[in-house]
C-alpha positions as CSV (number, residue, x, y, z in Angstrom):
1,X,-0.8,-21.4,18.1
2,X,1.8,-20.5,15.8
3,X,0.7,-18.7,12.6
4,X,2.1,-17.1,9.1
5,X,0.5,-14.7,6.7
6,X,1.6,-13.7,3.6
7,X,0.5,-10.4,2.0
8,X,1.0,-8.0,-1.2
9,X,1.9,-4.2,-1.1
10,X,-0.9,-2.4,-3.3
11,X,0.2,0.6,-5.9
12,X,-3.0,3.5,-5.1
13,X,-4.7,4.7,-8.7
14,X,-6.4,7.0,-6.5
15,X,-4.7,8.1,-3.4
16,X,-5.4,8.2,0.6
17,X,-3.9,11.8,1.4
18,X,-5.5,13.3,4.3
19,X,-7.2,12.0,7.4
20,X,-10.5,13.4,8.9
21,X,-9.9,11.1,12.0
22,X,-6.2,10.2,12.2
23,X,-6.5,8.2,15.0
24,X,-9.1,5.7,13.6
25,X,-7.0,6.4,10.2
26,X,-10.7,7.5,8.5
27,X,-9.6,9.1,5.4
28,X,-10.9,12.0,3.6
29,X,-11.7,10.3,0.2
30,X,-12.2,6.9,-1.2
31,X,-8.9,5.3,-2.5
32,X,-8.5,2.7,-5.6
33,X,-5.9,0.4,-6.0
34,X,-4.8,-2.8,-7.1
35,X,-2.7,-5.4,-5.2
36,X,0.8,-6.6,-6.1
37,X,1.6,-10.1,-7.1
38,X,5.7,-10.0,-6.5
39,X,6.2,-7.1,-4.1
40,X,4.9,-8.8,-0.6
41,X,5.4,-9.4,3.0
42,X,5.7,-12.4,5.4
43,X,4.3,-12.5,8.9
44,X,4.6,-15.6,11.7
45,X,3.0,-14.5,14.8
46,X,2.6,-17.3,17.4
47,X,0.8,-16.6,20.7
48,X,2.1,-18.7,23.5
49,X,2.4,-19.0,27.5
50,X,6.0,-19.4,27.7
51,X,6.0,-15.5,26.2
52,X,6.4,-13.5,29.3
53,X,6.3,-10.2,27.0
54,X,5.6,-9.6,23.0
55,X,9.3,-9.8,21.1
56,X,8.7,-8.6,18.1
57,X,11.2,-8.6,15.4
58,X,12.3,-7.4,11.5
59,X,13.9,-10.3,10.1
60,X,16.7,-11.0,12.9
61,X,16.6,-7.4,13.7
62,X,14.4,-6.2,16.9
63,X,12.0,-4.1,16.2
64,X,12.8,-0.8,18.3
65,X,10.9,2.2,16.3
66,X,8.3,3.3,18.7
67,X,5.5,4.2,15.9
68,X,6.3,0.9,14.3
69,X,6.1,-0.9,17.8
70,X,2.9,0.8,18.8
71,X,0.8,-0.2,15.2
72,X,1.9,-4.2,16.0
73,X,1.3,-3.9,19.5
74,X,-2.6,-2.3,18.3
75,X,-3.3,-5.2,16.4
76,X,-1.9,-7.8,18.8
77,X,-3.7,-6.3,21.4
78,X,-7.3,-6.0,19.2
79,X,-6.9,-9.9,18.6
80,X,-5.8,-10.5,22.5
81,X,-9.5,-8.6,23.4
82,X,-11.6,-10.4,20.6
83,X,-10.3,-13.3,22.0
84,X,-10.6,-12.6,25.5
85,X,-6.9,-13.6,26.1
86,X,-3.6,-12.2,28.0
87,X,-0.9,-14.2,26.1
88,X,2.3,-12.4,24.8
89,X,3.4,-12.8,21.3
90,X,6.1,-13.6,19.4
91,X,6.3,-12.3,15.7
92,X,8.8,-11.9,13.6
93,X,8.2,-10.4,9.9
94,X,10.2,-9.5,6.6
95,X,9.8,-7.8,3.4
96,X,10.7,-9.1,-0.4
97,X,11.7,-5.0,-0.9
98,X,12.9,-2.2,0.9
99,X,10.5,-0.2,3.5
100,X,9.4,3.1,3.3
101,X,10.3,4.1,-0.6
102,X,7.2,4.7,-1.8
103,X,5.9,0.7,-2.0
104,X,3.5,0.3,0.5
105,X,5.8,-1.5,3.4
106,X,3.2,-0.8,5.9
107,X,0.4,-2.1,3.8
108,X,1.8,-5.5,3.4
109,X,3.5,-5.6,6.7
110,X,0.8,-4.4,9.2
111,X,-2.2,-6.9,6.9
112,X,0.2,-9.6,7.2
113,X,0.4,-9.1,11.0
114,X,-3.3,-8.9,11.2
115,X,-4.6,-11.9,9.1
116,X,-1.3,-14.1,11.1
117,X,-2.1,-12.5,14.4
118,X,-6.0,-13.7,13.8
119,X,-4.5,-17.1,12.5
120,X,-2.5,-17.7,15.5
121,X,-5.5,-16.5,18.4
122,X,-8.1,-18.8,16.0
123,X,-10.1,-15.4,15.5
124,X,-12.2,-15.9,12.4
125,X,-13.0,-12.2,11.5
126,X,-14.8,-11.7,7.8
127,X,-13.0,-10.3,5.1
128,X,-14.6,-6.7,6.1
129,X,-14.2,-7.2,9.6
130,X,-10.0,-8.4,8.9
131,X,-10.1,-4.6,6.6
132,X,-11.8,-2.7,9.5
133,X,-8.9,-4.4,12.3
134,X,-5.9,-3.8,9.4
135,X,-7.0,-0.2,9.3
136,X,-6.3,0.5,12.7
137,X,-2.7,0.0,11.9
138,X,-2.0,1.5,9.2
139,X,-4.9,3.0,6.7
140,X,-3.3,1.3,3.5
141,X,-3.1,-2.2,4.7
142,X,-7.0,-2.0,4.6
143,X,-6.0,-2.5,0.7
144,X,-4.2,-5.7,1.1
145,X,-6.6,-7.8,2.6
146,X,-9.1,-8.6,-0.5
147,X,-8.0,-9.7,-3.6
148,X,-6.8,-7.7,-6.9
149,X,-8.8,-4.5,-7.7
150,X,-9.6,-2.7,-4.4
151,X,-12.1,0.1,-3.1
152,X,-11.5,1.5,0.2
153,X,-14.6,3.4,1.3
154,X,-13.6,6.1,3.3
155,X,-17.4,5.7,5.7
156,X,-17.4,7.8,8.7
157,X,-16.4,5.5,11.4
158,X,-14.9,2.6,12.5
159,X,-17.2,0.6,11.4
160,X,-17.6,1.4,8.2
161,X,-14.2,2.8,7.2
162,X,-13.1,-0.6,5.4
163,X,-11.9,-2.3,1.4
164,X,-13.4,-4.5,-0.3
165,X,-12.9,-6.1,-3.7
166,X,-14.3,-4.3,-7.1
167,X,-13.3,-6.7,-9.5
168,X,-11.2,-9.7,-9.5
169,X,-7.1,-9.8,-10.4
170,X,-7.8,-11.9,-13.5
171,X,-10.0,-9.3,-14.7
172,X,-7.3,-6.9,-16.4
173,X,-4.1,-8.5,-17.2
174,X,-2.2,-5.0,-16.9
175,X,1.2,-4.4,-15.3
176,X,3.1,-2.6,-12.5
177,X,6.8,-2.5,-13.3
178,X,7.8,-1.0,-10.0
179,X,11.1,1.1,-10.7
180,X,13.0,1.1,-7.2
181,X,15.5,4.2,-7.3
182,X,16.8,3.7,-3.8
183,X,17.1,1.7,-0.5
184,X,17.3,4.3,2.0
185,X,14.2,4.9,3.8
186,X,12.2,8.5,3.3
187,X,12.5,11.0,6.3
188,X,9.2,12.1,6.1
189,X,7.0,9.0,7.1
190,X,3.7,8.6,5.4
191,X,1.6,9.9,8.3
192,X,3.7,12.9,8.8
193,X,2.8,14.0,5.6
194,X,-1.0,13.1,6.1
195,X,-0.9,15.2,8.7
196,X,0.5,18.2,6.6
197,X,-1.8,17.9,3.7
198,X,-4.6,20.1,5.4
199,X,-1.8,22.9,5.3
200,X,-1.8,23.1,1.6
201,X,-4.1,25.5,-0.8
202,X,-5.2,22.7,-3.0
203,X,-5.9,20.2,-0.4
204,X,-9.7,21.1,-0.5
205,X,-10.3,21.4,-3.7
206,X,-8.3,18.2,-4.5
207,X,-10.8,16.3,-2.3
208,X,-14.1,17.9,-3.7
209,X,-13.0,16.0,-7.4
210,X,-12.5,12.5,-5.6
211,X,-16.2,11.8,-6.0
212,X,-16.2,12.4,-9.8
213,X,-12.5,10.9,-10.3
214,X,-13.5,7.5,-8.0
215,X,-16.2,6.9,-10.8
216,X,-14.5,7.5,-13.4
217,X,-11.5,5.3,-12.9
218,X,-13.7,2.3,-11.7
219,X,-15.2,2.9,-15.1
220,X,-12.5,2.8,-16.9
221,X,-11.3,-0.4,-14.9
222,X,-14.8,-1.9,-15.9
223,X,-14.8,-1.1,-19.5
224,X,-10.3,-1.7,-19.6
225,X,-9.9,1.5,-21.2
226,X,-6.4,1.7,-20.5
227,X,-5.7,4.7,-22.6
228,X,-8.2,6.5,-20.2
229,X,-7.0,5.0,-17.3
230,X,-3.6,5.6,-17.1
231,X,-4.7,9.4,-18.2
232,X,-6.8,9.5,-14.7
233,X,-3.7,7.8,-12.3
234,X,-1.3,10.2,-13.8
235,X,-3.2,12.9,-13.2
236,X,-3.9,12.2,-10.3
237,X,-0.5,11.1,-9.1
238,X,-0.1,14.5,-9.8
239,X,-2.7,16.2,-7.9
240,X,-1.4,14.4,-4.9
241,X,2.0,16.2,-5.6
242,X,0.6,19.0,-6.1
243,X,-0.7,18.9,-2.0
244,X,2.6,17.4,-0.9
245,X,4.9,20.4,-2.6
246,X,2.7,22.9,-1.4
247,X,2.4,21.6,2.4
248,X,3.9,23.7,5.1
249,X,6.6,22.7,5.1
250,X,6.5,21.0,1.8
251,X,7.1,17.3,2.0
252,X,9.4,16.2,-0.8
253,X,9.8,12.5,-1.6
254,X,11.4,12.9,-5.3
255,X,15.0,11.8,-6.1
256,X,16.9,12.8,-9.5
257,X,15.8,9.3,-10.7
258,X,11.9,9.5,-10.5
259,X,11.8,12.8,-12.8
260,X,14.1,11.1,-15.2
261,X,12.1,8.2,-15.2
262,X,8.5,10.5,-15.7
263,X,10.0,12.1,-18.3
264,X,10.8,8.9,-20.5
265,X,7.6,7.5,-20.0
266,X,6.4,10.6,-21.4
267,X,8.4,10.6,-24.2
268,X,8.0,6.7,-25.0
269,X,3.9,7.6,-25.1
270,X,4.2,9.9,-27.7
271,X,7.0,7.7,-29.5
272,X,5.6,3.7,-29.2
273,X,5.2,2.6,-26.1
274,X,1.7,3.7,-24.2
275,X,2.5,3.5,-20.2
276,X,2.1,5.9,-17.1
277,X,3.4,6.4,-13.8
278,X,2.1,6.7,-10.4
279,X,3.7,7.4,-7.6
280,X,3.1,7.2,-3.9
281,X,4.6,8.2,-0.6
282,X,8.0,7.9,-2.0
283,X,10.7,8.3,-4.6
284,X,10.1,4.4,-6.0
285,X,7.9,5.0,-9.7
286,X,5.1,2.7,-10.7
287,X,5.7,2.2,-14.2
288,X,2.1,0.8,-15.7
289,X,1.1,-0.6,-19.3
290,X,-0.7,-3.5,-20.6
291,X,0.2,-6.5,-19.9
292,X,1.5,-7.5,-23.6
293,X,4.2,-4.6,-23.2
294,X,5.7,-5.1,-19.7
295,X,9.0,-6.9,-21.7
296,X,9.4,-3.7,-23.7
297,X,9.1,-1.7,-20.8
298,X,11.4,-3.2,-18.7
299,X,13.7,-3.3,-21.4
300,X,13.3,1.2,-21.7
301,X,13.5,1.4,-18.1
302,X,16.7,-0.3,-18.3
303,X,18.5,2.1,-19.6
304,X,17.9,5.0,-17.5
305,X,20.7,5.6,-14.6
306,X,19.6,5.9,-11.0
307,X,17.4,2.4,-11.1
308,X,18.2,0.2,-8.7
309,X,15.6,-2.6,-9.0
310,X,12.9,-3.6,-11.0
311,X,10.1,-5.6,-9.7
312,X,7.1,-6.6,-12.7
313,X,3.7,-7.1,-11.3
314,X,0.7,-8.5,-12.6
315,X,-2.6,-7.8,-10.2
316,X,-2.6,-9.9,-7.1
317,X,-4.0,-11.9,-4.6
318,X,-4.8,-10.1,-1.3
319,X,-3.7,-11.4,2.6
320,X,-3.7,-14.7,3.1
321,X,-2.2,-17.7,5.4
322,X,0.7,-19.9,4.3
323,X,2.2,-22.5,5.5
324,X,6.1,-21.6,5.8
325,X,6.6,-20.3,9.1
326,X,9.4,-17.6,9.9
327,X,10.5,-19.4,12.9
């Protein structure tokens, strides 16, 4: 009963900021994104009777962060009740890039530990149903599960609070070049500043344009307009900011770094190079641009100061099981 899942972090066109249910993680808008195809996570979970309790561990590290601990033990505990089971757990996990920086960590991490969890138990949930259980965890790894180009629709329950595919990742060939400025891990976690965004003027207004700005980006994805596409992530990238810096108190995830690097890719637009940046809950930049021009981006990037690590991605493949077990 020994199972592994591998599964992508996901870069948010259109971001999740704001929870009407934050214990069901129900957001307050649908979200857009696209799955990673180098940036990923690695899950073995194997349910067995010689487990007297579930050891959970980071690599060889044991897992001790209580909110961390509590969104495995959810899942585990889901599977342990579709299955009508008591067995204890072990699971050990690991990351190809640093957690909490703005990449998604709990995306890839808490999917992989659903679709190995289900794996392990022999739960054979549908792609919706896998979504609906990632959720529960953590609202972004909802993302991971299908493949490439993702809707999550925000629905108004459980039940229909889940992503599902909008086209396939062959469909575009764009690029994330994913600019990593540090390894330290944010202060403010993710759902902290969820929690905050309500607190902030523009919050409300921001949400009324997600309707209008959903459609529009999903056009653009459908006709590959990327000049008008990367004008509608920046913006709102942006917008998303805008909610964060004006939270009370304001939740800052910036280094020195991310400005430089928004302010070359502005400059490189007007010069030669058309690319845009998005950013989420973190100081990490997504650098995108067609596919043809990810060399010559990496290649500009380079030369700024502060950049740690560069990770190019093309659109990925969402959660899946492999065969390479962690233990």
């Amino acid at each position: 009963m020994k199972a592994t899942a591998k599964s992508p972090a996901n870069i948010a066109f259109i971001k999740y900021w704001g929870k009407t249910d934050p214990k069901k993680r129900i957001p307050q808008n649908n979200s857009i994104s696209m799955c990673l195809s180098d940036l990923f996570s690695v899950c073995t979970v194997e349910f067995a009777k010689k487990y007297k309790k579930d050891e959970l561990c980071f690599l060889n590290e044991k897992i001790v962060e209580s909110k961390e601990l509590k969104r495995i033990i959810l899942v585990l505990d889901r599977v342990r009740e579709i299955a009508d089971s008591n067995l204890r757990a072990k699971l050990v996990t690991s990351n190809n890039f640093p957690k909490a920086t703005g990449i998604a960590s709990s995306a890839s991490g808490l999917s992989a530990v659903t679709v190995a969890a289900c794996e392990s138990m022999g739960v054979k949930l549908s792609e919706k149903e896998m979504s609906r259980l990632a959720r529960l965890a953590s609202g972004t790894a909802s993302r991971s599960i299908p493949d490439g180009f993702v809707e999550w629709q925000k629905g108004t329950s459980e039940s229909n609070s889940y992503a599902s595919q909008i086209y396939p990742s062959d469909w575009w060939p764009i690029a994330d070049v994913v600019a990593i400025v540090t390894h330290k891990m944010k202060k403010i976690k993710s759902t902290e500043g969820h929690a905050l965004a309500d607190t902030s003027p523009f919050q409300e207004q921001r949400i009324k344009g997600m309707p209008k700005k959903v459609k529009a980006i999903k056009k653009a994805i459908e006709e590959r307009d990327f000049t008008k596409f990367g004008q509608i992530l920046e913006a709102e990238c942006l917008s998303m900011y805008a909610v964060c810096l004006t939270s009370q108190p304001p939740v800052i995830y910036w280094e020195a770094p991310t400005v430089e690097i928004i302010r070359h890719i502005q400059q490189w637009r007007e010069e030669d190079l058309e690319a845009y940046f998005t950013i989420d809950a973190g100081p990490t930049v997504h650098t995108i641009c067609e596919g043809k021009n990810s060399s010559k981006l990496v290649s500009r990037l380079k030369t700024i100061k502060g950049i740690q690590r560069l990770s190019v991605n093309k659109p990925g493949i969402g959660a899946r099981v492999v065969k390479e077990h962690l233990f």
